[in-house]
MDTraj code that builds the backbone (N, CA, C; nanometers):
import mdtraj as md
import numpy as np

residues = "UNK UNK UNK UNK UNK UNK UNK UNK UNK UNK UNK UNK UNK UNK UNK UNK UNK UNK UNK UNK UNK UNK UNK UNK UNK UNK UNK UNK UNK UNK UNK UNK UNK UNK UNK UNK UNK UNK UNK UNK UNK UNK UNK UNK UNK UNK UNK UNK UNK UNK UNK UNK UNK UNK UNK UNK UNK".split()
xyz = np.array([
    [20.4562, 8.9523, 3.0399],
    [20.3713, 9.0664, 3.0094],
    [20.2872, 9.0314, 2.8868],
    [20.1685, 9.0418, 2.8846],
    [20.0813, 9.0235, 2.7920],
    [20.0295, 9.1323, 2.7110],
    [20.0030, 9.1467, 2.5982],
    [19.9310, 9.2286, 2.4655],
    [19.9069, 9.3806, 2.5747],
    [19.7731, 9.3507, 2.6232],
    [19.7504, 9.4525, 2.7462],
    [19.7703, 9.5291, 2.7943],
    [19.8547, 9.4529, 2.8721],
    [19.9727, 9.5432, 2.9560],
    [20.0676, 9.6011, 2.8969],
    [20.1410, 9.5675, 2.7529],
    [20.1952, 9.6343, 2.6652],
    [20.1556, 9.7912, 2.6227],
    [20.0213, 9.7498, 2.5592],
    [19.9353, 9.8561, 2.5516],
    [19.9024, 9.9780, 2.6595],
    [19.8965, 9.9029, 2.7947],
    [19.8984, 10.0322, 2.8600],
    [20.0314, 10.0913, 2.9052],
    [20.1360, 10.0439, 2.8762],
    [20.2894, 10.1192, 2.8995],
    [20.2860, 10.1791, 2.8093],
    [20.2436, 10.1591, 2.6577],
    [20.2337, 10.2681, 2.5459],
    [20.1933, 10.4030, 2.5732],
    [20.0426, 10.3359, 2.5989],
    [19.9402, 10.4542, 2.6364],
    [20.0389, 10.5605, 2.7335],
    [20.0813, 10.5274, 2.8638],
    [20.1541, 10.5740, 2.9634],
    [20.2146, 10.6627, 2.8804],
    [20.3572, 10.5819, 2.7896],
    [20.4605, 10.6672, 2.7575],
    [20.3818, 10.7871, 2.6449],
    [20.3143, 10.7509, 2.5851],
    [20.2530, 10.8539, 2.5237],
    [20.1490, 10.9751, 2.5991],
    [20.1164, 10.9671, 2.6845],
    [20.0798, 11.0902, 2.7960],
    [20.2563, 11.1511, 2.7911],
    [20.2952, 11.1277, 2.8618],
    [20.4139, 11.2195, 2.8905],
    [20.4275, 11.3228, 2.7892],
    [20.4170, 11.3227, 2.7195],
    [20.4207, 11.4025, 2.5725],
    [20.3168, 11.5074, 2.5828],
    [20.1699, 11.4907, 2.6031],
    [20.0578, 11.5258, 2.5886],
    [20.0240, 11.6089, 2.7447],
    [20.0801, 11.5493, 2.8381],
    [20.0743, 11.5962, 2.9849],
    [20.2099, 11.7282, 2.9757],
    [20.2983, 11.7465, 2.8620],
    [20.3522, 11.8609, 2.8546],
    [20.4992, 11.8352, 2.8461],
    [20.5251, 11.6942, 2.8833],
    [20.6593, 11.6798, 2.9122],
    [20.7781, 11.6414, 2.8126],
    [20.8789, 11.6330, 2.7607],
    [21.0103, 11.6295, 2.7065],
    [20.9843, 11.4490, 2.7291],
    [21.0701, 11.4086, 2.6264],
    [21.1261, 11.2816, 2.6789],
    [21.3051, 11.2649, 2.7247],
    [21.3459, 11.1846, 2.8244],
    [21.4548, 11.1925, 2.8271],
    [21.5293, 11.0398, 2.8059],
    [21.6580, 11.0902, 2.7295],
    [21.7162, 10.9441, 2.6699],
    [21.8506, 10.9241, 2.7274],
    [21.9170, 10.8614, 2.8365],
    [22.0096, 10.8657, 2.8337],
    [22.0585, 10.9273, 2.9250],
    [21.9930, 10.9939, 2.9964],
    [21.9878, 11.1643, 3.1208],
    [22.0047, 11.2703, 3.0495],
    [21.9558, 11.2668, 2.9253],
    [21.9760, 11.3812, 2.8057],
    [21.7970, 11.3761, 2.7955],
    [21.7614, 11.5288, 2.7804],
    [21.6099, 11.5791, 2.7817],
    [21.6090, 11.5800, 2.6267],
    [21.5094, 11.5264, 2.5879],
    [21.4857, 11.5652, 2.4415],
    [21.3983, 11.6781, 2.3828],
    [21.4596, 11.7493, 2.2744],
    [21.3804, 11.8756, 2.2319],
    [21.2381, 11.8823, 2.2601],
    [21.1651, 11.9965, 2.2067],
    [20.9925, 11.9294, 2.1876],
    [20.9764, 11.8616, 2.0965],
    [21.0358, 11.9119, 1.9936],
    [21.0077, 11.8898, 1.8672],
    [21.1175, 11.6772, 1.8283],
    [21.1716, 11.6751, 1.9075],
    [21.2399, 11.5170, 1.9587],
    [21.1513, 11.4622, 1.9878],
    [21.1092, 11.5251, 2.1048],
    [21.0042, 11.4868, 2.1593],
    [20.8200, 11.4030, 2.0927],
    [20.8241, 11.5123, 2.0012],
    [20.6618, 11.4865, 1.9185],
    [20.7571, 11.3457, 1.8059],
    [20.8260, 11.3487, 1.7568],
    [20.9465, 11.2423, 1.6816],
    [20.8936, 11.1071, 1.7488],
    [20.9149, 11.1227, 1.8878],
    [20.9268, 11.0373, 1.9295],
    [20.8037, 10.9275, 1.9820],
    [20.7087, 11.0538, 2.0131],
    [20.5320, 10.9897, 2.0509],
    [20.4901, 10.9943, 1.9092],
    [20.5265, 11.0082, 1.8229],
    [20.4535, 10.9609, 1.7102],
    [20.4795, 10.7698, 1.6417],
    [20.5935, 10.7844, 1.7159],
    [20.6535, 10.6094, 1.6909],
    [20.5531, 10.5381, 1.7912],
    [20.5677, 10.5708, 1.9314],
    [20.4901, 10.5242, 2.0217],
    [20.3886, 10.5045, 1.9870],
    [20.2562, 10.6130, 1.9284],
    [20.1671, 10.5913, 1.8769],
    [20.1535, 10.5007, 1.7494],
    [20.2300, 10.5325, 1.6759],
    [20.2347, 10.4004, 1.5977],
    [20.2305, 10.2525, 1.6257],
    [20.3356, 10.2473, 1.7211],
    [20.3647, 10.1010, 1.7923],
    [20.2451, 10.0840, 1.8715],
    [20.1327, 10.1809, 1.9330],
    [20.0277, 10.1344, 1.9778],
    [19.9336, 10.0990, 1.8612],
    [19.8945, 10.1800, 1.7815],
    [19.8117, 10.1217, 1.6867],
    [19.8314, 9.9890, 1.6200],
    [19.9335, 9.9308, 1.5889],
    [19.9884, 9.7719, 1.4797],
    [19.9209, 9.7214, 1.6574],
    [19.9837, 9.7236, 1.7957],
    [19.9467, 9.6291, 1.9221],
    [19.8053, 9.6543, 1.8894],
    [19.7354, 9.7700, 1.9025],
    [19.5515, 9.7219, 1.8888],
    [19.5527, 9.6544, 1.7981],
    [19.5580, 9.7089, 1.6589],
    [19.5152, 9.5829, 1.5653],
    [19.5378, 9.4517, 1.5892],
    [19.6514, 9.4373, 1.6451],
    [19.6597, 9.3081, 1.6533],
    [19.5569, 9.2307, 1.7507],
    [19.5543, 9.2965, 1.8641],
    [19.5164, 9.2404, 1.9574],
    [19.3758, 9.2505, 1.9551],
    [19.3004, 9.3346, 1.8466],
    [19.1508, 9.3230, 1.7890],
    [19.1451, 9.2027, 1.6485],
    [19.2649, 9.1549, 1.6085],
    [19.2653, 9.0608, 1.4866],
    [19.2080, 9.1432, 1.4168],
    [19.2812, 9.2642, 1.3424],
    [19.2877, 9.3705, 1.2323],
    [19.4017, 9.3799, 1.1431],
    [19.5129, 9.3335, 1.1619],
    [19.6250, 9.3300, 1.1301],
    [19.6556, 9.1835, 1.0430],
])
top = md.Topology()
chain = top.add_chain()
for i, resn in enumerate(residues, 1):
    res = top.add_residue(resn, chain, resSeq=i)
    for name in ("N", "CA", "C"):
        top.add_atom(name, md.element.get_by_symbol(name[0]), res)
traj = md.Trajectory(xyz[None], top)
């Protein structure tokens, strides 16, 4: 799997959030508020992959 394709499983997992949905860990649903916890890492971990993959980082 390359930079890319990384990036768009991010992107992915971060819709779920935004499209309305819970995340689930384990077969355990996570709060909303788990939930926003949790796409905020995602989003993070996408932003350091762009930079990188724009040579910003």
């Amino acid at each position: 799997m390359n930079l890319d394709d990384s990036i768009r499983k991010l992107e992915r997992l971060i819709a779920i959030y935004y499209l309305g949905n819970n995340y689930v860990s384990g077969g355990v649903e996570l709060s909303r508020a788990e939930s926003k916890l949790v796409m905020r890492q995602i989003m993070h971990s996408l932003e350091i992959a762009e930079m990188i993959r724009d040579k910003k980082l």
